[in-house]
TORPA-4810 file (N, C-alpha, C, O; in nm, 3 decimals):
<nodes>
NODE_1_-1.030_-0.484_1.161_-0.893_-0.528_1.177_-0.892_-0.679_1.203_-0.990_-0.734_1.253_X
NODE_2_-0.763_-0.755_1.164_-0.792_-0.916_1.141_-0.719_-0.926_1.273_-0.647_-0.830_1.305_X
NODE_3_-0.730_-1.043_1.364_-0.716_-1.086_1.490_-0.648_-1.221_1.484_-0.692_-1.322_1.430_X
NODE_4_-0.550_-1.209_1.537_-0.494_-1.386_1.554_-0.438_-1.352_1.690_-0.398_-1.246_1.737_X
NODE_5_-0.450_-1.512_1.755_-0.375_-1.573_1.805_-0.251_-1.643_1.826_-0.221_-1.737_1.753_X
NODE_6_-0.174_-1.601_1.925_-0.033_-1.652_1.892_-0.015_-1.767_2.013_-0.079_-1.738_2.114_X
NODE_7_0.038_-1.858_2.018_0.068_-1.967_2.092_0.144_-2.055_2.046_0.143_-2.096_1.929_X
NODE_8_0.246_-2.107_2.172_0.365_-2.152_2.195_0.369_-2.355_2.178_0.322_-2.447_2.246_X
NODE_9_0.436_-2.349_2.074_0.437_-2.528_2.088_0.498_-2.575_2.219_0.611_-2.549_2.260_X
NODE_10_0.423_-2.635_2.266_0.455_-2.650_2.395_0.393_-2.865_2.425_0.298_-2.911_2.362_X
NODE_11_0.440_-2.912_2.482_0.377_-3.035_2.555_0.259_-3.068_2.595_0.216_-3.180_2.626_X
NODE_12_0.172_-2.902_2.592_0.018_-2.845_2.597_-0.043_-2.811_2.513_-0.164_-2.799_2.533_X
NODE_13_0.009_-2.782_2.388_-0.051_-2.686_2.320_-0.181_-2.719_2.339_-0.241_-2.670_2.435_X
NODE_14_-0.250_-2.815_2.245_-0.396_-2.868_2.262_-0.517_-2.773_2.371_-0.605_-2.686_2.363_X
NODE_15_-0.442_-2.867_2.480_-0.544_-2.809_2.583_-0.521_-2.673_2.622_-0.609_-2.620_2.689_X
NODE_16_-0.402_-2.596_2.587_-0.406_-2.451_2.595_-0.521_-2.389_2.462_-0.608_-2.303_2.475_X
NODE_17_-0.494_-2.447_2.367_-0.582_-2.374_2.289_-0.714_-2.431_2.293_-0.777_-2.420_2.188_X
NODE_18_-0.786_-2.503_2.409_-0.892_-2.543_2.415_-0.956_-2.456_2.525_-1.074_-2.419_2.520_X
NODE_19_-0.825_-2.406_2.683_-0.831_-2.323_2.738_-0.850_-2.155_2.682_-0.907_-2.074_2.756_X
NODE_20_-0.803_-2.116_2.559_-0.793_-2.046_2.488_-0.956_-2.019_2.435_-1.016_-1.913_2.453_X
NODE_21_-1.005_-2.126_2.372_-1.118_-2.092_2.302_-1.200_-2.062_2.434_-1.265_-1.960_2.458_X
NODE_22_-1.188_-2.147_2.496_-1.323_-2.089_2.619_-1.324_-1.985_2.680_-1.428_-1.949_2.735_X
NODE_23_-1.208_-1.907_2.687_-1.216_-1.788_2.761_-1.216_-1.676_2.663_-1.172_-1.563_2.686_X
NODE_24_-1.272_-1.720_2.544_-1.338_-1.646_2.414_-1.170_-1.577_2.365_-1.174_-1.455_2.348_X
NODE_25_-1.015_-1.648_2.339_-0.941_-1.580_2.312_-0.863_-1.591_2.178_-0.779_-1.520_2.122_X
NODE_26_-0.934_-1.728_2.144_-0.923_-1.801_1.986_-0.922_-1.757_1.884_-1.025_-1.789_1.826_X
NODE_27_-0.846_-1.685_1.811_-0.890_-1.611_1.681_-0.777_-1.692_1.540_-0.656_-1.682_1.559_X
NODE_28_-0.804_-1.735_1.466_-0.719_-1.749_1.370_-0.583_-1.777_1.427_-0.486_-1.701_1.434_X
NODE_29_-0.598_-1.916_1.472_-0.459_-1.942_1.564_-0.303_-1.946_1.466_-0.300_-1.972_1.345_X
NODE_30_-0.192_-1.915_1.543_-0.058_-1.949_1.475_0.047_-1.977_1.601_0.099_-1.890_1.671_X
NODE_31_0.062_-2.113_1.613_0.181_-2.205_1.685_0.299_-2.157_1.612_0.330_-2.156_1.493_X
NODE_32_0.359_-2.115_1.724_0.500_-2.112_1.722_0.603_-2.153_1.747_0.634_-2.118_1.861_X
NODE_33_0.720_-2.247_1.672_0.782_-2.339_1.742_0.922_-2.304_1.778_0.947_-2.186_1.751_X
NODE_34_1.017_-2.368_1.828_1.167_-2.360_1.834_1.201_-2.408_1.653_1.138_-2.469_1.566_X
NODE_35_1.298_-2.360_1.660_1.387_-2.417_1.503_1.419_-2.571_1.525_1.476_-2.626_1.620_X
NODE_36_1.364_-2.627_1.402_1.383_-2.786_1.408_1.291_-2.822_1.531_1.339_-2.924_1.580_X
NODE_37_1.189_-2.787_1.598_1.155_-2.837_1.714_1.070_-3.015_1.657_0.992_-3.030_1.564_X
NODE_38_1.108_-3.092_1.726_1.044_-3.207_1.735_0.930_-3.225_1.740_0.871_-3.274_1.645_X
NODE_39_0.861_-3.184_1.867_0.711_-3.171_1.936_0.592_-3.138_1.824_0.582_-3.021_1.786_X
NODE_40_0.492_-3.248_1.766_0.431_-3.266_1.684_0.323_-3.103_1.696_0.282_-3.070_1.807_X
NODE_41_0.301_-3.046_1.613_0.196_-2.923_1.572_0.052_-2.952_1.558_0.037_-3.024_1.459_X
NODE_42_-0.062_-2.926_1.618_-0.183_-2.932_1.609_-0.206_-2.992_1.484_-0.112_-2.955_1.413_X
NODE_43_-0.280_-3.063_1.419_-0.339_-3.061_1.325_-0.428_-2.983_1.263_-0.538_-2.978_1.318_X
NODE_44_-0.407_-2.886_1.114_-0.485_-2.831_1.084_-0.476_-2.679_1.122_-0.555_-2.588_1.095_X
NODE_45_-0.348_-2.677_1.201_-0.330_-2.541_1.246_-0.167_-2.470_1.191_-0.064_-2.535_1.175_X
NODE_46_-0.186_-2.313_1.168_-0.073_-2.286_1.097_0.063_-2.266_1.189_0.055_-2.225_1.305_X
NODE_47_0.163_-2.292_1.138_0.290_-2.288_1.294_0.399_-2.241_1.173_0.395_-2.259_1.051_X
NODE_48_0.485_-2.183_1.250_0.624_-2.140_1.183_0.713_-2.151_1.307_0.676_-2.188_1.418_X
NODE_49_0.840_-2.111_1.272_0.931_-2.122_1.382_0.931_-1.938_1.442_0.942_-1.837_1.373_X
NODE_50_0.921_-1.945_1.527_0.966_-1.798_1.627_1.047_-1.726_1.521_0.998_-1.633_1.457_X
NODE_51_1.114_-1.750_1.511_1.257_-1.685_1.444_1.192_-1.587_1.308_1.227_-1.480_1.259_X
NODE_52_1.092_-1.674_1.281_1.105_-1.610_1.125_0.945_-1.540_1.165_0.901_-1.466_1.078_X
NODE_53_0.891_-1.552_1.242_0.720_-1.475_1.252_0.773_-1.347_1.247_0.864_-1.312_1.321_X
NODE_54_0.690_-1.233_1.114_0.705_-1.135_1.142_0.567_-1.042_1.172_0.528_-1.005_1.061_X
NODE_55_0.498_-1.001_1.254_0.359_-0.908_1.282_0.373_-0.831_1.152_0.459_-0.768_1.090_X
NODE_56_0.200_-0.883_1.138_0.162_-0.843_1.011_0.102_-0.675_1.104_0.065_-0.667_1.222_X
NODE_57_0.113_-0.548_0.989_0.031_-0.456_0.998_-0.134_-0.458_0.963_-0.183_-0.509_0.863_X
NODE_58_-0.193_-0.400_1.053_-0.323_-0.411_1.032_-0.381_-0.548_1.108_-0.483_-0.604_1.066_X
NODE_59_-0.323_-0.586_1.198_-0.398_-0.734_1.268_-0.331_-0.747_1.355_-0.210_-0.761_1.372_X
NODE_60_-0.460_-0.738_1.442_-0.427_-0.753_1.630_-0.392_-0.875_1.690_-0.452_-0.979_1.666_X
NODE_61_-0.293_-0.865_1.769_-0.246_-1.009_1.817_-0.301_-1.031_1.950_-0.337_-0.931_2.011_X
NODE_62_-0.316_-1.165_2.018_-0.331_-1.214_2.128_-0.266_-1.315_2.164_-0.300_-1.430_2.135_X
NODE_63_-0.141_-1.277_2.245_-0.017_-1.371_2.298_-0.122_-1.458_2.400_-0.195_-1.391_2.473_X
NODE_64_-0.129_-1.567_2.405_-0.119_-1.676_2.501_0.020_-1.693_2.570_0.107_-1.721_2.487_X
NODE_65_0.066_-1.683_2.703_0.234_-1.667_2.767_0.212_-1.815_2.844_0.244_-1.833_2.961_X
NODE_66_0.168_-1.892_2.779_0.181_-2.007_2.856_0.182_-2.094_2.702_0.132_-2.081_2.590_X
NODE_67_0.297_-2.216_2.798_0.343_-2.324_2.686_0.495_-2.283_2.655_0.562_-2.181_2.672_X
NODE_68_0.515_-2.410_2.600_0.653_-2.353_2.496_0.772_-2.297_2.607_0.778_-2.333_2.725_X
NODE_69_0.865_-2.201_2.540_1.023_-2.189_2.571_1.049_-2.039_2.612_0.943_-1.977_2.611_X
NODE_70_1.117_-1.992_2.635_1.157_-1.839_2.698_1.203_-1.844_2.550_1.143_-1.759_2.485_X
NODE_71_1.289_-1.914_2.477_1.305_-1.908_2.367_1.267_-1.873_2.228_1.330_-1.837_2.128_X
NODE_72_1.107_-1.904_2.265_1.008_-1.874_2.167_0.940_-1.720_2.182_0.944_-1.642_2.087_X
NODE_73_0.864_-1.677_2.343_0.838_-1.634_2.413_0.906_-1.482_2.392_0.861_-1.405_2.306_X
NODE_74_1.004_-1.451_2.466_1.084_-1.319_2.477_1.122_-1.231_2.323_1.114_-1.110_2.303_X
NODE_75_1.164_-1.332_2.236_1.178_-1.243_2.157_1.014_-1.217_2.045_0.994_-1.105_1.997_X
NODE_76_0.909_-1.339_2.017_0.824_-1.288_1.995_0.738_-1.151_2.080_0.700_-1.044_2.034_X
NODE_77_0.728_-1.198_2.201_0.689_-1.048_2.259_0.746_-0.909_2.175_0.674_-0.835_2.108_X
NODE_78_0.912_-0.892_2.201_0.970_-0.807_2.179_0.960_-0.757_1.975_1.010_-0.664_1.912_X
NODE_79_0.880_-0.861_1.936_0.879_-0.853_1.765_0.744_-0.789_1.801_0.787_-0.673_1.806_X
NODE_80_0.619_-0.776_1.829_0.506_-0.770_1.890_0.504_-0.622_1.947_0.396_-0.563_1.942_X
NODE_81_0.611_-0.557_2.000_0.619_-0.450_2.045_0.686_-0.340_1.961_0.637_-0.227_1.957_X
NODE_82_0.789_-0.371_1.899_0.829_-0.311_1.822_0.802_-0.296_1.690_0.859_-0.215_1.617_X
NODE_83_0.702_-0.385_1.649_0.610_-0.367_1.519_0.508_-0.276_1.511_0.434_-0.260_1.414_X
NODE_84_0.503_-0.186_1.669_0.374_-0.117_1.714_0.222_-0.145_1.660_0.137_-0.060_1.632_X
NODE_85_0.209_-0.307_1.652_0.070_-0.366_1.641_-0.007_-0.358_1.766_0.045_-0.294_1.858_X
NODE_86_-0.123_-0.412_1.785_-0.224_-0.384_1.911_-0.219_-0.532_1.914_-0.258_-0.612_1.830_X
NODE_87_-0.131_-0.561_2.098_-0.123_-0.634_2.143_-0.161_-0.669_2.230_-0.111_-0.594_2.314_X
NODE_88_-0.251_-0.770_2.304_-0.263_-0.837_2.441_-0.158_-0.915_2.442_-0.085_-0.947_2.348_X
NODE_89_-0.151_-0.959_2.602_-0.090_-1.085_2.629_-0.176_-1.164_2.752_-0.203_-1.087_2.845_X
NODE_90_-0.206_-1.252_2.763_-0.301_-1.377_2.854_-0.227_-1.449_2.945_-0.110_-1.452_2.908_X
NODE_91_-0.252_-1.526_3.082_-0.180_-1.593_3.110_-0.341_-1.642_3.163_-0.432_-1.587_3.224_X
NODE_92_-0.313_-1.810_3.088_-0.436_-1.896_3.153_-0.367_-2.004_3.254_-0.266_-2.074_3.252_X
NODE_93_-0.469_-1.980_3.337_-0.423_-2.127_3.459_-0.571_-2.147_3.514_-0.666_-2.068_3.506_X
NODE_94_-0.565_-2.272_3.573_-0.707_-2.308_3.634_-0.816_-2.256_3.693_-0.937_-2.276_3.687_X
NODE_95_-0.717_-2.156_3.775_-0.837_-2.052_3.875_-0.843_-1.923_3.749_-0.872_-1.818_3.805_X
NODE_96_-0.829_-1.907_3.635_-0.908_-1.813_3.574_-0.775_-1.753_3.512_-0.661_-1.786_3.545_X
NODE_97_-0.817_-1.640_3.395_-0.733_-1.598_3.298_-0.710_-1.451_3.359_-0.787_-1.374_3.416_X
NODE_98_-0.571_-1.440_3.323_-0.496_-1.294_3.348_-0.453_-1.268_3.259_-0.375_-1.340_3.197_X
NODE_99_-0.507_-1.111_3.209_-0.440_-1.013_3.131_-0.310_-0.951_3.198_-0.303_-0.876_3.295_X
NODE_100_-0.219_-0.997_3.128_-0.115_-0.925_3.181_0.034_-0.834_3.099_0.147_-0.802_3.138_X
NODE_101_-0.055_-0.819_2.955_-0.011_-0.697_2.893_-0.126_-0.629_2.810_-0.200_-0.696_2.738_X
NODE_102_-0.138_-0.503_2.822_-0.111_-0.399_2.853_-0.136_-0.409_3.028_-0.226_-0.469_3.088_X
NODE_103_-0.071_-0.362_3.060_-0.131_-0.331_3.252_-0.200_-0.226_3.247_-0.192_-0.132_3.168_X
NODE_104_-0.300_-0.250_3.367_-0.370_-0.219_3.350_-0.342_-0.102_3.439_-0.426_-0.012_3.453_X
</nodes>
């Protein structure tokens, strides 16, 4: 099964997805932005706007919940769940990474 990463254009992205690779969570990344968002996109990396991402069948996602907008955020989750794909969700911060979907 194919594996991507989902993460939020955010003022961080970069160093989230640098936080990302080290805690081995990097797979075939895709930035997600607001509509029309300003805030320049990684180089070299694929991004669409929230609105229009639809979960592919057959490929597991891994939400990064840090970065970016409630905007971006809430309803990708909710596209993520109701596509009944196999989802994590991550929350990285300094003192170490939390799984915090599926609960455990």
């Amino acid at each position: 099964m194919a594996k991507k990463t989902i993460l939020f254009l955010g003022r961080n992205t970069e160093g989230i997805m640098r936080d990302a690779k080290a805690a081995g969570l990097l797979f075939n990344p895709i930035v997600l932005t607001r509509q029309d968002d300003s805030l320049p996109v990684p180089e070299g990396i694929t991004a669409m706007a929230a609105d229009v991402f639809v979960p592919e069948q057959g490929t597991e996602y891994i939400l990064i919940a840090n970065g970016g907008t409630t905007q971006q955020s809430f309803p990708t989750f909710g596209k993520l769940l109701t596509a009944t794909v196999p989802v994590e969700v991550y929350d990285l911060q300094r003192d170490g990474t939390t799984k915090v979907w599926p609960l455990a």
